[in-house]
C-alpha positions, 0 to 999 in steps of 0.5 A: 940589829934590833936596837939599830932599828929601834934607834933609826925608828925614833930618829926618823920619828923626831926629824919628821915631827921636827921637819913639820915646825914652821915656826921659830925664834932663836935667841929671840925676845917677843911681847904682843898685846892688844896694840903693840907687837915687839920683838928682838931676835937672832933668826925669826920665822912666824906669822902673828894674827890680830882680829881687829872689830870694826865698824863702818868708816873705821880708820886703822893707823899702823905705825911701824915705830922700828922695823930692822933687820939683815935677811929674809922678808916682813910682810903686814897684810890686813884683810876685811871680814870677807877675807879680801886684802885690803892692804899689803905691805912688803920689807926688804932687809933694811931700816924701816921708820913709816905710818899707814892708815887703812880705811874700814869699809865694813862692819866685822872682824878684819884680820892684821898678819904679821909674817917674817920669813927667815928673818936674821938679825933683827928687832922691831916695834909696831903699833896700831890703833883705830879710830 
């Protein structure tokens, strides 16, 4: 009876410590630099966080150059050095090929996230750059 309970311990242990992972890929191949964030994937679930510095009157050019995928949700939101959002965009699955241009206000860091939530079958390539 000990050694079922020692088993069921380190059984119980493992899936609360595994229960508490909120981030992952599966057959998934990812690069992010400075300016580049690309990946390919079977099943995707992670958040990516750029600090961006800034000066006043700063434009930020994000282009989404390839962004595909079957299920879930892609969320680009940047937010200013007080932590206000500043720009938000939302993907449904689908193919997406689009710029946009957020203009900086202040002088800082301003926060780019990248979120995917449960995204499945997938790629995609986005980049940004200020000027």
């Amino acid at each position: 009876m000990g050694i079922r309970s020692a088993y069921l311990l380190l059984f119980l242990l493992c899936f609360g410590v595994l229960s508490g992972c909120t981030e992952y890929g599966t057959k998934a191949i990812e690069s992010v630099t400075e300016n580049e964030f690309k990946a390919t994937y079977e099943s995707y679930n992670k958040t990516v966080t750029k600090k961006i510095p800034s000066i006043p009157d700063t434009v930020l050019a994000i282009q989404v150059q390839e962004l595909q995928f079957k299920k879930g949700k892609v969320t680009i939101k940047v937010t200013d050095p007080n932590g206000k959002e500043v720009f938000k965009q939302e993907f449904e699955p689908g193919t997406y090929q689009d710029g946009y241009a957020v203009h900086f206000d202040q002088k800082g860091d301003y926060e780019m996230t990248f979120t995917f939530e449960h995204v499945e079958d997938g790629k995609h390539l986005i980049t940004w750059e200020t000027d």
